[in-house]
C-alpha positions as CSV (number, residue, x, y, z in Angstrom):
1,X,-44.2,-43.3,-0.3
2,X,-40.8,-44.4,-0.8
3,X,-41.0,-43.9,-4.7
4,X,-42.2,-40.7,-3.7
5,X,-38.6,-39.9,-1.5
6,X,-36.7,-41.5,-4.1
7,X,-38.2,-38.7,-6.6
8,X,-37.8,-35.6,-3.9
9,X,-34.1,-37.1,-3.3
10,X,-33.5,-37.0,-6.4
11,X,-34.8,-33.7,-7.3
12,X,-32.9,-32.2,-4.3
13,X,-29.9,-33.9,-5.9
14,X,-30.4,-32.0,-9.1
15,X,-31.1,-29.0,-7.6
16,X,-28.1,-28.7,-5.5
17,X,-25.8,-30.1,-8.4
18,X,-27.4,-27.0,-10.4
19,X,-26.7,-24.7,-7.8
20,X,-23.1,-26.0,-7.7
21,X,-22.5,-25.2,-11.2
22,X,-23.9,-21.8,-11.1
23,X,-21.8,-21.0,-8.1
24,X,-18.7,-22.3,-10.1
25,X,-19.5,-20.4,-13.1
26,X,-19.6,-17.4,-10.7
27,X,-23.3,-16.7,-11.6
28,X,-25.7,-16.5,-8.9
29,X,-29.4,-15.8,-9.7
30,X,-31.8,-15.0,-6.1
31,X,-35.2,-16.4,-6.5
32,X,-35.5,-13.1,-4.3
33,X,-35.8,-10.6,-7.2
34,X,-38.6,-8.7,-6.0
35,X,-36.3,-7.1,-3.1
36,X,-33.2,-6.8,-5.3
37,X,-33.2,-3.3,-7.1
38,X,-30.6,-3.3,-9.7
39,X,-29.6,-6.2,-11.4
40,X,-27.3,-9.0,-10.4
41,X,-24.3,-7.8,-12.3
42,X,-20.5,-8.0,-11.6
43,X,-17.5,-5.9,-12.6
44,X,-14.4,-7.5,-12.6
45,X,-11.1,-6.7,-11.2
46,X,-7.7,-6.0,-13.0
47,X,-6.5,-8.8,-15.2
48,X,-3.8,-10.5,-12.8
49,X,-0.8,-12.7,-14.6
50,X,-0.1,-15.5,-13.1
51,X,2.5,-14.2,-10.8
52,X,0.5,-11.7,-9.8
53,X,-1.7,-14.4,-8.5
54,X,0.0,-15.6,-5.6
55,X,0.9,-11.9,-4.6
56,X,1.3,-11.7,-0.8
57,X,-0.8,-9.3,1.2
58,X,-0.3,-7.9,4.9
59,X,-1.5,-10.0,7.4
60,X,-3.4,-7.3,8.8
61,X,-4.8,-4.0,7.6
62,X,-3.3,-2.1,10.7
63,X,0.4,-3.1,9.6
64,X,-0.6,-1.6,5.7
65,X,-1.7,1.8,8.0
66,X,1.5,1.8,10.1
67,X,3.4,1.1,7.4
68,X,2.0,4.3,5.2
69,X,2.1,6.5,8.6
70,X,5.4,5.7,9.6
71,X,6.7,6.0,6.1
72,X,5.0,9.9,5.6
73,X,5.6,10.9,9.2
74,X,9.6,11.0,9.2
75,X,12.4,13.3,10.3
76,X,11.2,16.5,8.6
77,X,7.9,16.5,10.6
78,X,10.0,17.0,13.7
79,X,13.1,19.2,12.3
80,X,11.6,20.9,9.3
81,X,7.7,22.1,9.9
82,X,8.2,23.4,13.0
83,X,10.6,26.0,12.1
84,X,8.8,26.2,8.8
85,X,5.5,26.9,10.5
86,X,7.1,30.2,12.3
87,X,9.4,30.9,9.8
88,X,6.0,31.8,7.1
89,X,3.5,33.7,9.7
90,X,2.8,31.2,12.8
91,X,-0.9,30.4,13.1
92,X,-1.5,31.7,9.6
93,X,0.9,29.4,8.0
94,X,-2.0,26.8,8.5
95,X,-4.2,28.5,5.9
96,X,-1.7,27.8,3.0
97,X,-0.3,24.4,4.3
98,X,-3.8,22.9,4.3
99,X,-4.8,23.7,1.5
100,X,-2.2,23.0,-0.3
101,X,-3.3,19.5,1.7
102,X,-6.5,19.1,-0.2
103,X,-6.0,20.3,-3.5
104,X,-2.1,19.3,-4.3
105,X,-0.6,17.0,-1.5
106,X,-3.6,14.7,-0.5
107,X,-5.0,13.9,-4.2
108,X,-1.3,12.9,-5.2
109,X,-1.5,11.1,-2.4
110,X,-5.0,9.2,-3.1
111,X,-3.7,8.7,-6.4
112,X,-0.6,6.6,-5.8
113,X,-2.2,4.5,-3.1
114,X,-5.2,3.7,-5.8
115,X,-3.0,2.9,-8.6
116,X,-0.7,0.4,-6.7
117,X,-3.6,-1.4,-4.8
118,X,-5.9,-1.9,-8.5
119,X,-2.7,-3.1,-10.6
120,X,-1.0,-4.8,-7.5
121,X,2.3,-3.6,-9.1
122,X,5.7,-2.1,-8.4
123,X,7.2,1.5,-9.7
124,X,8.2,-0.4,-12.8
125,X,5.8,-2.8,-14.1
126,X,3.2,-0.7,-13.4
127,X,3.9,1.3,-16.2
128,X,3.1,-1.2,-18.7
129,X,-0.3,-1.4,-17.6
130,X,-0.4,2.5,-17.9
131,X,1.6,3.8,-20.7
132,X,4.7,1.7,-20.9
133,X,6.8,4.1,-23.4
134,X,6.7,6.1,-19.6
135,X,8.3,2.9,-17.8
136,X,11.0,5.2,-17.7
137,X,10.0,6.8,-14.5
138,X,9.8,3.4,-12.5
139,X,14.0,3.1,-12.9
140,X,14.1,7.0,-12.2
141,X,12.1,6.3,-9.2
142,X,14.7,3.3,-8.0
143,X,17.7,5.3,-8.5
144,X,16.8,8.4,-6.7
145,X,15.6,5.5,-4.4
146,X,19.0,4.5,-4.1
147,X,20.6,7.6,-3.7
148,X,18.5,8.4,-0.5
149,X,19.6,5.2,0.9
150,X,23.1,6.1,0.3
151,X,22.3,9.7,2.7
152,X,19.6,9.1,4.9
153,X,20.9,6.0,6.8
154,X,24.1,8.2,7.6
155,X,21.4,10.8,9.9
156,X,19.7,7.5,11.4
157,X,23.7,6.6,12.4
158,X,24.3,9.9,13.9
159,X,21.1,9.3,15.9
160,X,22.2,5.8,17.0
161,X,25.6,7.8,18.1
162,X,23.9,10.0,20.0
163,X,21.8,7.1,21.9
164,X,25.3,4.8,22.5
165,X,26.8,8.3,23.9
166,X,23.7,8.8,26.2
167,X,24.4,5.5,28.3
168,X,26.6,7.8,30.9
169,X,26.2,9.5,34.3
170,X,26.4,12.8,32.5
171,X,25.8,13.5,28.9
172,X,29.0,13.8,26.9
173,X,27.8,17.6,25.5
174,X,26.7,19.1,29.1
175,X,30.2,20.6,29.7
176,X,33.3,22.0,27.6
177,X,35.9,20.2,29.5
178,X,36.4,17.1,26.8
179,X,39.7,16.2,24.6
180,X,37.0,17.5,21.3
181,X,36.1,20.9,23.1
182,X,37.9,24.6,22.2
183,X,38.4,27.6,23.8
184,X,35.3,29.4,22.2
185,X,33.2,26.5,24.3
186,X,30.7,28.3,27.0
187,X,28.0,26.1,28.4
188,X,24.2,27.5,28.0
189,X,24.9,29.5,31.5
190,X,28.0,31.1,30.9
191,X,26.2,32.4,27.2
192,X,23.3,33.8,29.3
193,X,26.1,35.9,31.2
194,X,28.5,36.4,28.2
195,X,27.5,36.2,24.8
196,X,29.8,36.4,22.0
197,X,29.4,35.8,18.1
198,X,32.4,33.6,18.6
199,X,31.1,31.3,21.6
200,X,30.1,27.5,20.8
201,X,27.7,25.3,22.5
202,X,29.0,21.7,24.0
203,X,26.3,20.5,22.2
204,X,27.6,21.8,18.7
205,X,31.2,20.8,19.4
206,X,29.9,17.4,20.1
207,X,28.2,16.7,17.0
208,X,30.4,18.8,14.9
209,X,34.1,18.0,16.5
210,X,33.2,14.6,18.1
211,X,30.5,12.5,16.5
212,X,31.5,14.5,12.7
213,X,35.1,15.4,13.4
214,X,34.3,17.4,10.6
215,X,37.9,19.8,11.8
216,X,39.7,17.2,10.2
217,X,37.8,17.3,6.5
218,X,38.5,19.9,4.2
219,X,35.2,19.9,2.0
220,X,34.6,17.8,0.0
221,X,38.4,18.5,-1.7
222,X,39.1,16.4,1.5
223,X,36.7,14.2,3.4
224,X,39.1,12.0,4.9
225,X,39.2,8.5,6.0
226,X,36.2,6.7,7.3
227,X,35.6,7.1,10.8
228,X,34.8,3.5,11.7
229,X,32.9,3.9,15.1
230,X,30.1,5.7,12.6
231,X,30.4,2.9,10.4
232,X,30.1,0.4,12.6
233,X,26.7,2.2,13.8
234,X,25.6,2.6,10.1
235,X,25.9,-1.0,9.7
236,X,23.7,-1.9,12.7
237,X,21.4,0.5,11.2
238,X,21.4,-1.5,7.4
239,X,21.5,-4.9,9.0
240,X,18.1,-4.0,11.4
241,X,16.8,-2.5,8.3
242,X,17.7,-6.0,6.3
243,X,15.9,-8.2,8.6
244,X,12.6,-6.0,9.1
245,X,12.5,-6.3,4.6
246,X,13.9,-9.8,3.8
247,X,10.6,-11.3,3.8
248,X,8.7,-8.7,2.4
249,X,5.2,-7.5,4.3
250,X,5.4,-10.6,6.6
251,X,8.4,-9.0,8.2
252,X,8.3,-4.7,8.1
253,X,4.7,-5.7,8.7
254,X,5.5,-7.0,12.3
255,X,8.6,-4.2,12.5
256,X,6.4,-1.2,11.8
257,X,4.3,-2.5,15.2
258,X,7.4,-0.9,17.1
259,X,9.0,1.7,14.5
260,X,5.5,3.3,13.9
261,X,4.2,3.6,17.1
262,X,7.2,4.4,19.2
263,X,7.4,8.0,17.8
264,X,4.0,8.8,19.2
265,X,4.6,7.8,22.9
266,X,7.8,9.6,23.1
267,X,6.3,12.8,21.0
268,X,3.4,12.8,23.5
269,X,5.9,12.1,26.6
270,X,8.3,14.8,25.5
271,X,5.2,17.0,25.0
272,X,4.1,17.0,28.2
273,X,7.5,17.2,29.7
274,X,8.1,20.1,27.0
275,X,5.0,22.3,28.7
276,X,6.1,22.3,32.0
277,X,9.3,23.5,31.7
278,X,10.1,27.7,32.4
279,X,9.3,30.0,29.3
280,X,7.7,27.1,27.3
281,X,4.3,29.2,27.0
282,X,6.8,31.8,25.3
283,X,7.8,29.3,22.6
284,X,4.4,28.1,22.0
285,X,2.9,31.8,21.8
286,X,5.9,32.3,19.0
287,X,5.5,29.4,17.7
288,X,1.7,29.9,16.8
289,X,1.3,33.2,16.9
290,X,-0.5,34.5,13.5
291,X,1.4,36.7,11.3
292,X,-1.3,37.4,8.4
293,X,0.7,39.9,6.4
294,X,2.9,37.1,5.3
295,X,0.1,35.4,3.8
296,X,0.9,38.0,0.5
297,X,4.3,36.7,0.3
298,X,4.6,33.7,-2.7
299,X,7.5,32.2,-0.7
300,X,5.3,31.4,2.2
301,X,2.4,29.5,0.0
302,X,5.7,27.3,-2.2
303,X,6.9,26.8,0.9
304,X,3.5,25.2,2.4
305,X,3.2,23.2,-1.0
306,X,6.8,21.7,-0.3
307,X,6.7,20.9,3.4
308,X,3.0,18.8,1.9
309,X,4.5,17.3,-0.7
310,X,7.9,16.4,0.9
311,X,6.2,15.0,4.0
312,X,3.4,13.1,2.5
313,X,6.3,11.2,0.3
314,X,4.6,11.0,-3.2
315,X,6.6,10.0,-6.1
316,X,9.3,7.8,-4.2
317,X,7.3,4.5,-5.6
318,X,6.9,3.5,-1.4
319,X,3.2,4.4,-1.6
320,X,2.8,2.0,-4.9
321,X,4.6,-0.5,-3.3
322,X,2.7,-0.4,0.0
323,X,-0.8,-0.6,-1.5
324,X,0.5,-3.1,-3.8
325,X,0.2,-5.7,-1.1
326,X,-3.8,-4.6,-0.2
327,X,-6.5,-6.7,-0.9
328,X,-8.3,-5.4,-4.2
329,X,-11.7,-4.4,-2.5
330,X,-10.0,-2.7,0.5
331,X,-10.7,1.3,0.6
332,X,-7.9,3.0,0.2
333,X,-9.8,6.0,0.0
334,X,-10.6,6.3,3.5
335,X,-7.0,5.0,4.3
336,X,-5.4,8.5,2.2
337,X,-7.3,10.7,4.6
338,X,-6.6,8.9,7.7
339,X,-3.0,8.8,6.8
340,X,-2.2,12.0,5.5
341,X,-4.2,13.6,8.1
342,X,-2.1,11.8,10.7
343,X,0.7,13.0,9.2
344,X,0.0,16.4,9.4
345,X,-1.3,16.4,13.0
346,X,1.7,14.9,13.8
347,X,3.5,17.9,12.3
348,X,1.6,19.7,14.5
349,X,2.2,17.8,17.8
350,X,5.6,17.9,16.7
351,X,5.6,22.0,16.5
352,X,4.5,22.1,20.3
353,X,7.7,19.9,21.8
354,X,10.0,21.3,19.8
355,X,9.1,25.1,20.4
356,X,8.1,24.8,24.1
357,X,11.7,23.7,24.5
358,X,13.4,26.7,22.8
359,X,11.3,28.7,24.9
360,X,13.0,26.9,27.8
361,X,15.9,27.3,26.1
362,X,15.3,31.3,25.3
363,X,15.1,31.6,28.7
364,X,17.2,30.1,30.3
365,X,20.3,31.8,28.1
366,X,18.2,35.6,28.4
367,X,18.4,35.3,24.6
368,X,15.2,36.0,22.0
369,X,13.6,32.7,20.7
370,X,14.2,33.5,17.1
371,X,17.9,33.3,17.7
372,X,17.8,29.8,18.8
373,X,15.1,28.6,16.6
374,X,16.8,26.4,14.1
375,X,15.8,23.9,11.3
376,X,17.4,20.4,9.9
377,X,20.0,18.5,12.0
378,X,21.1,21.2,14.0
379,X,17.8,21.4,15.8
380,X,17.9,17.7,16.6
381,X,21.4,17.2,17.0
382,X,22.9,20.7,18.7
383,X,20.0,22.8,19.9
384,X,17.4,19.9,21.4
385,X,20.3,17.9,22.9
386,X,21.4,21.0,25.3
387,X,17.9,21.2,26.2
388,X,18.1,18.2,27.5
389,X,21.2,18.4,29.0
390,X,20.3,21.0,31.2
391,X,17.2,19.2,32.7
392,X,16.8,16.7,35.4
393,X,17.2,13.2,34.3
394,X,19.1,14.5,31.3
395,X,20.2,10.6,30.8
396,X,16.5,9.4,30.6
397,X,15.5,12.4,28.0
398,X,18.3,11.9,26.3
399,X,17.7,8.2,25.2
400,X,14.3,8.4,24.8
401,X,14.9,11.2,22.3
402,X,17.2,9.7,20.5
403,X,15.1,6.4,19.7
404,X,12.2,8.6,18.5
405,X,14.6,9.8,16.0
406,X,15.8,6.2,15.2
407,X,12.1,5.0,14.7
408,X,11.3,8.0,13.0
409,X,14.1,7.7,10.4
410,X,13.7,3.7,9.9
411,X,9.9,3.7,9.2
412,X,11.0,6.0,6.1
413,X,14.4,4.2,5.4
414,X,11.7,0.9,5.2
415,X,9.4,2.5,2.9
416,X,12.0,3.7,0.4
417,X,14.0,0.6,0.3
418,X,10.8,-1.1,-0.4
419,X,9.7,0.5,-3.2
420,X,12.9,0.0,-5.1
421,X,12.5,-3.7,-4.2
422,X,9.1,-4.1,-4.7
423,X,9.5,-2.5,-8.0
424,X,12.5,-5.1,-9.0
425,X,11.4,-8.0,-7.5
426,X,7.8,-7.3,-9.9
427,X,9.8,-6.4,-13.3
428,X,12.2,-9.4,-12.7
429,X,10.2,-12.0,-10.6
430,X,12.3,-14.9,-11.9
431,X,15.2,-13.9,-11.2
432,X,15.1,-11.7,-8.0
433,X,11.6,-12.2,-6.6
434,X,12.1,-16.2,-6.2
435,X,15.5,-15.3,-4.3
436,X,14.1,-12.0,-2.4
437,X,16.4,-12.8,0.4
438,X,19.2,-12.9,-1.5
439,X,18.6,-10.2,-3.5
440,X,17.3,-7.6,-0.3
441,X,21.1,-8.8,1.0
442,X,23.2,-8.1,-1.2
443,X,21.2,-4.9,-2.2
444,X,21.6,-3.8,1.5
445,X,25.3,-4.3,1.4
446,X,25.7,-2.4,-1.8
447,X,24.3,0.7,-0.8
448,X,26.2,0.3,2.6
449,X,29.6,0.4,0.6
450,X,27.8,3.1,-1.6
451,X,27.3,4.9,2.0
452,X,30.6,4.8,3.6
453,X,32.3,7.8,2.3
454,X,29.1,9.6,4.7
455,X,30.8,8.1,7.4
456,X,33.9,10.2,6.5
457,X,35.4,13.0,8.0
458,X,34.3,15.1,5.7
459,X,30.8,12.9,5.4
460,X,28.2,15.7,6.1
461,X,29.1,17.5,2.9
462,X,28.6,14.2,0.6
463,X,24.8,14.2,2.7
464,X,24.3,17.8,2.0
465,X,25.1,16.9,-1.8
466,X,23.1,13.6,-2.5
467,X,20.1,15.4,-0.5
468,X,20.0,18.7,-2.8
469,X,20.7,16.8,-5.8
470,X,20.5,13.1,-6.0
471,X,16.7,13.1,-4.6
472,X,15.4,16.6,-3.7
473,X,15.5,18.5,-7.8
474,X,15.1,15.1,-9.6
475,X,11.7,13.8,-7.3
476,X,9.9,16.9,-8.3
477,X,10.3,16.6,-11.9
478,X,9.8,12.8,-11.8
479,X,6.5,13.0,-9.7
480,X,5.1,16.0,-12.2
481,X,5.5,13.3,-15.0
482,X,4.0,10.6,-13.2
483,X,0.9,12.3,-12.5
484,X,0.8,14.0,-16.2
485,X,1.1,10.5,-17.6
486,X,-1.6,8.9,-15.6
487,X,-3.9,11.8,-15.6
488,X,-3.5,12.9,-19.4
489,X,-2.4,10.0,-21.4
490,X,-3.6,7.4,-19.8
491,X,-7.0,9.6,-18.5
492,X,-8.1,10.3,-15.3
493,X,-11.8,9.4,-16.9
494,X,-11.0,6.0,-17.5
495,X,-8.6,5.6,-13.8
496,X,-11.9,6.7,-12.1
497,X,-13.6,4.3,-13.5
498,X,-11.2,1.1,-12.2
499,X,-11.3,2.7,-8.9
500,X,-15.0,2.1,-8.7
501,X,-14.7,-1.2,-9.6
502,X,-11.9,-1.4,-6.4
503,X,-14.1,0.4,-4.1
504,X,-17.6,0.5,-5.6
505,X,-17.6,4.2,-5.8
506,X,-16.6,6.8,-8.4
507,X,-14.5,9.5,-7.6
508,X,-16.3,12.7,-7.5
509,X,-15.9,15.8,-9.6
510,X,-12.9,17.2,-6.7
511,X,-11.3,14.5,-6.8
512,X,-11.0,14.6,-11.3
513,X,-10.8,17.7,-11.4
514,X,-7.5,17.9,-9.0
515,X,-6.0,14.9,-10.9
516,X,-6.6,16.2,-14.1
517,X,-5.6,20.0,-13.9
518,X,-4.7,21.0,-9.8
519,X,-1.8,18.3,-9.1
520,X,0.1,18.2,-12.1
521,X,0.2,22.2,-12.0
522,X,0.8,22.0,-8.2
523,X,4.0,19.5,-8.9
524,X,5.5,22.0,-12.1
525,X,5.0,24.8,-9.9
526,X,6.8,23.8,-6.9
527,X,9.7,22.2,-9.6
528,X,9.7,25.8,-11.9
529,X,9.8,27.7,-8.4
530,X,13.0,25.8,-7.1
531,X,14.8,25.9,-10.8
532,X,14.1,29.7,-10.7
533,X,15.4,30.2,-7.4
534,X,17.8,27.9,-8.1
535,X,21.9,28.4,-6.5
536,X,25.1,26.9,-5.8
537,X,24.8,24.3,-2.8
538,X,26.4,26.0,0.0
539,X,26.7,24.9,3.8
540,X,26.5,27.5,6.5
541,X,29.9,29.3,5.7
542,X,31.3,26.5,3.0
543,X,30.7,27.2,-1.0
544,X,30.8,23.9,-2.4
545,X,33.5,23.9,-5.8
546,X,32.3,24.3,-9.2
547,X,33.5,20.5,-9.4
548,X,31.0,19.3,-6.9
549,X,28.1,21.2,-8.0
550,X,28.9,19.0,-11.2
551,X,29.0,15.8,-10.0
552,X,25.9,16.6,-8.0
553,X,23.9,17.7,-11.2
554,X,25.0,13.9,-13.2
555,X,23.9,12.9,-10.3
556,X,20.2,14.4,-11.1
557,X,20.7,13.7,-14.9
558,X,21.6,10.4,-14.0
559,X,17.7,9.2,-12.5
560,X,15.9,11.5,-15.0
561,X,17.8,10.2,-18.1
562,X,16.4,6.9,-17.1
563,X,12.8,8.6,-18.5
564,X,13.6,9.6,-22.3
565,X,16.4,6.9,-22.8
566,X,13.6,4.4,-22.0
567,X,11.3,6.1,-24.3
568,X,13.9,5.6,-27.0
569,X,14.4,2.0,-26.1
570,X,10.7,1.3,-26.2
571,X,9.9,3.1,-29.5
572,X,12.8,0.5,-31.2
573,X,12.0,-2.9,-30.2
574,X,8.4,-1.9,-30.9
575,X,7.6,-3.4,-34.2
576,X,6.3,-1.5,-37.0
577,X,6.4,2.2,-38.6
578,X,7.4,4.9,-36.8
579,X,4.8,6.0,-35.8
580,X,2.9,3.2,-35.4
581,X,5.8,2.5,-32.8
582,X,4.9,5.6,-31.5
583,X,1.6,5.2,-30.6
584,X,1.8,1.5,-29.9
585,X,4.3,2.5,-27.1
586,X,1.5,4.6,-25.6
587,X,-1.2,2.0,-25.1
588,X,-1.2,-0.3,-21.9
589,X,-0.3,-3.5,-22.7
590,X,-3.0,-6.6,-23.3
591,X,-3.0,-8.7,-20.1
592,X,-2.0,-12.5,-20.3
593,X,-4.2,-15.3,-21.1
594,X,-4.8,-16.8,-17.6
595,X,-7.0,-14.4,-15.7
596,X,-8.7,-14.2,-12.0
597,X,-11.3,-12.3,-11.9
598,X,-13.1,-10.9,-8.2
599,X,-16.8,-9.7,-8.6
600,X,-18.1,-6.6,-6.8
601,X,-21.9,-6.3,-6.5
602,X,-22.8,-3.2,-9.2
603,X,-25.3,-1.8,-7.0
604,X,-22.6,-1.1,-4.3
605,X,-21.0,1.1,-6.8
606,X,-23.3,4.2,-7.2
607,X,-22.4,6.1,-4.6
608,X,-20.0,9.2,-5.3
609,X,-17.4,10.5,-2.6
């Protein structure tokens, strides 16, 4: 008996050391075989370097979703769609902006989120695992980066203004008896009695003669000194932004708990303060109200296709970035519709509280809503805020208003700082990603300087310029090229196939079909549309100099030279003939020697969405 334990002992022994082996070799054969129905085999993930290796991932997949949400859902949902919405035919503007949704906006969408979570890369050194003679675009994509950082910070500072200025018994903008205020001032009342082309709000002589003090600028011939109180409030806004990115996902992951959500209990607050106010039924009826012979117009279908692609945020390198830090297996399928339908149901939302308020505001001045309908910052700044000055608890309104526009703004002021980081920190890991800290500082105070003269006088024309030409003209043409690269030289035959070894799905015919013919046309139409159409900047009554519109189109040549002076630099440190060099540079580069490899089961990867 005991010679008989010794030998089962010692037969368990060998069979569990056998097992042990398998398991480390990765192969694992069931003696179940009968019930299994395809075979046992794997497919592996994207070759990782070493680096890549110790990649850190969000701590949870709700911060990845808040992060995407609040980057998409920004500013423009609240001051742009709206008026964009009533502007193109009401109700029926929906029928062009979704689908424009589903075949341009949400593919583009699908496809950046994809391609940073399978190569766990940045805006640059993805490229090199793509097409790298196109690495081009990654540095294009930092530098317009960088010049939205220089701009869109300055709006967040305005809104931080506003919420210091709202600490009072009575809002600073409710009358016209302050040091800033003219003789054309008439409060919302005294318009409703006597109107005049020449009457101001206190509103707009707030933001234009007190927060601005844009009487003292000249253009942008003159802009002035700095005006410090703004940047004093621009650097509170850089140094929250520096501590929510310094440690990468582990900190905007816990920021975007507050910056993400915030917006949607003040929208939903504001909303249902919004409907009960007097002639707020009128504003929604306009607001909505189906206009299908505008439908016919081409403007109102380019304009759906810009408000998607503008809002979703494609081509900025913050949706590469984001997914970057995902585990490889996690469905980022699912998470592009849930985001990007968020997004535009936010849109939506946002429609409703900002139109039930210019119906108060129609009514309360005896004035038609389409002339106080507005878009851009003088709906958030001038028309909104004497809204809310008029109502009870003003103060209250006023504040919470003001910090859905500061969480709106620093969600997307996260996301585009990241992708520039991300996307520096991965081509130079050495020598910036080992001191991110460091590095995100000194970045941060850069662009800050960069910034300043926004905080001039004269500061709203340098926004208008860097918006119009530092990101808005160059992004277009950057994100066509992106998606022509990735779907036509790279293939989008073989990028549907790594996306079934990520999710353990292929792509269906829809989704091909719109990455190999739909988006890229949908991108080159909206770009060839705004070069046609193309004029002079100009600025209510202001025509910018022939100096400026210069300067403002180096500015565009200066991210999109980044593509074809890249190319050339490629093609002559690549080795051989011309064109060997040529199509060498075209071909993704061979991954490293040291490899980690994730299995997926094949037989989960038969089913086509």
């Amino acid at each position: 008996m005991a010679s008989m334990d010794a030998k089962e002992n010692s037969s368990t022994d060998a069979v569990k050391s056998t097992m042990k082996a398998s398991l480390e070799e990765g192969v694992v054969q069931s003696s179940l075989a009968s019930t299994v129905t395809l075979p046992a085999q794997t497919i592996p993930n994207p070759e990782k370097s070493q680096d890549q290796n110790v990649r850190e991932t969000w701590d949870k997949k709700i911060e990845f979703l808040l992060a995407v949400i609040g980057f998409a859902v920004d500013l423009g949902n609240v001051w742009r769609f709206p008026y964009i919405c009533y502007r193109n035919g009401g109700g029926a503007f929906l029928i062009p902006y979704v689908i424009m949704l589903v075949f341009g906006g949400l593919p583009l969408f699908y496809l950046e989120l994809a391609l940073g979570q399978y190569y766990r890369s940045g805006c640059i050194t993805i490229w090199s695992k793509l097409c790298p003679i196109m690495k081009g675009i990654g540095y294009a994509i930092c530098v317009i980066d960088l010049y939205m950082a220089m701009y869109y910070n300055t709006i967040i500072c305005w809104a931080v203004y506003y919420l210091f200025s709202s600490f009072t018994s009575e809002l600073p903008w409710t009358k016209c008896d302050n040091s800033w205020n003219t003789n054309n001032c008439q409060t919302l009342a005294e318009r409703a009695v006597n109107v005049s082309n020449m009457s101001t709000s206190p509103a707009q002589e707030f933001f234009e003669r007190n927060v601005l003090q844009i009487q003292n600028a000249k253009g942008v011939d003159y802009i002035g000194p700095v005006k410090w109180s703004l940047a004093l409030c621009l650097m509170a806004v850089f140094v929250l932004v520096y501590f929510s990115l310094w440690k990468g996902v582990k900190s905007s992951g816990k920021a975007v708990w507050f910056t993400a959500t915030m917006p949607y209990v003040v929208l939903f607050i504001l909303f249902f303060r919004g409907i009960t106010l007097d002639g707020a039924l009128d504003g929604i009826v306009f607001y909505l109200s189906p206009q299908w012979d505008k439908l016919a117009k081409a403007e109102v279908w380019i304009d759906a296709a810009t408000q998607i692609f503008f809002s979703l945020g494609p081509g900025f390198g913050t949706l590469l970035a984001l997914s970057s830090y995902n585990t490889f297996h996690n469905n980022c399928y699912r998470d592009a519709i849930f985001t990007s339908s968020i997004n535009c149901v936010t849109s939506f939302l946002a429609g409703f509280v900002i139109f039930s308020v210019l119906g108060y505001m129609a009514h309360m001045s005896q004035r038609d809503i389409q002339t106080v309908a507005t878009d851009g910052p003088g709906l958030v700044f001038v028309v909104y805020p004497e809204a809310i000055a008029t109502m009870k608890g003003s103060v209250f309104w006023s504040i919470l208003f003001f910090i859905m526009l500061i969480t709106l703004g620093l969600d997307s002021t996260f996301g585009g700082l990241e992708a520039m980081i991300t996307g520096l920190c991965d081509e130079y890991p050495t020598v910036l990603r080992r001191h991110r800290e460091i590095f995100v500082g000194v970045l941060i105070l850069f662009i800050y300087l960069c910034a300043l003269p926004t905080t001039t006088y004269g500061g709203s024309y340098v926004v208008n310029l860097l918006d119009s030409y530092g990101t808005s003209m160059s992004v277009l043409f950057v994100v066509f090229v992106e998606a022509a690269t990735v779907c036509w030289f790279y293939g989008a035959q073989r990028f549907s196939e790594q996306v079934q070894k990520m999710l353990g799905f292929r792509p269906g015919i829809f989704w091909r079909l719109c990455w190999t013919y739909v988006s890229p046309i949908f991108i080159l139409g909206i770009f060839l549309f705004a070069m046609i159409h193309y004029k002079d900047l100009e600025w209510e009554d202001y025509q910018y100099p022939k100096w400026s519109i210069t300067v403002g189109w180096l500015l565009t040549v200066s991210s999109l030279s980044c593509i074809p002076i890249y190319m050339i630099y490629r093609i002559i440190i690549t080795p051989g003939t011309f064109t060997q060099r040529v199509i060498d540079a075209f071909q993704p580069e061979k991954p490293g020697v040291n490899q980690e490899h994730e299995s997926l089961p094949i037989n989960a990867c038969y089913t086509s969405v």
